[in-house]
C-alpha atoms as one frame of an Amber mdcrd trajectory, in Angstrom:
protein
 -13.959  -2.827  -1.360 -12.171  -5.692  -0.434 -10.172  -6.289   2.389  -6.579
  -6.178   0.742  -7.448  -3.008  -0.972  -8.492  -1.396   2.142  -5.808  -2.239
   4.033  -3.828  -0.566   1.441  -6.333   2.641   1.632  -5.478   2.768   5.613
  -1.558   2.444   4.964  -1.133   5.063   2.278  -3.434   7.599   4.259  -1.191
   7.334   7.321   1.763   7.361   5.170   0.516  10.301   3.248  -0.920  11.864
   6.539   3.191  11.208   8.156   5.108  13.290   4.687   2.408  15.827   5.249
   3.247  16.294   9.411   7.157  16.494   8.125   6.829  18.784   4.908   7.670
  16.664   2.606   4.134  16.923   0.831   2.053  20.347   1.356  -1.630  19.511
   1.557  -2.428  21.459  -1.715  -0.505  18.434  -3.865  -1.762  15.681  -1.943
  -3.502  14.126  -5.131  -0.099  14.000  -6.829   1.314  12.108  -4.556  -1.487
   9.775  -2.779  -2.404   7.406  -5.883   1.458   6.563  -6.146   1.881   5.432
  -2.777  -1.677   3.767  -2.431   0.095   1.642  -6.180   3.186   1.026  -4.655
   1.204  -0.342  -1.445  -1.092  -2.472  -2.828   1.002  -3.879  -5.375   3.705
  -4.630  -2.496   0.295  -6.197  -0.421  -0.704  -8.132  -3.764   2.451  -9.961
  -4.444   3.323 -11.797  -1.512  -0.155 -13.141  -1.630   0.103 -17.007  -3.129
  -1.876 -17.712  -6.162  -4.020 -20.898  -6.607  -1.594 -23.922  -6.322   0.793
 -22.294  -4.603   1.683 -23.775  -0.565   2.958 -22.732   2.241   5.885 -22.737
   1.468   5.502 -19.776  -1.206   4.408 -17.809   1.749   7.447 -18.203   4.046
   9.634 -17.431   0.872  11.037 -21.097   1.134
């Protein structure tokens, strides 16, 4: 697993860990919820990352 993709992993289990401490999500749908937020994580992750080509500048959103 590469690093970006673990970093997501981490983030969404804490965030999933957090809605389950406040009762948001009850541990028995879990699965319903955790593959959203690990998508919406790692897509966030994957788009400020600059392609080939790209400076800089891409990065500081200049």
């Amino acid at each position: 697993m590469d690093k970006l993709k673990s970093m997501a992993l981490q983030a969404a289990k804490e965030i999933t860990v957090k809605f389950i401490e406040a009762g948001r999500i009850s541990p028995g749908n879990f699965n319903e919820f955790f593959a959203p937020i690990y998508g919406e994580i790692l897509r966030t992750i994957a788009q400020d990352i600059p392609t080939e080509g790209q400076g800089k500048d891409r990065q500081a959103g200049l």
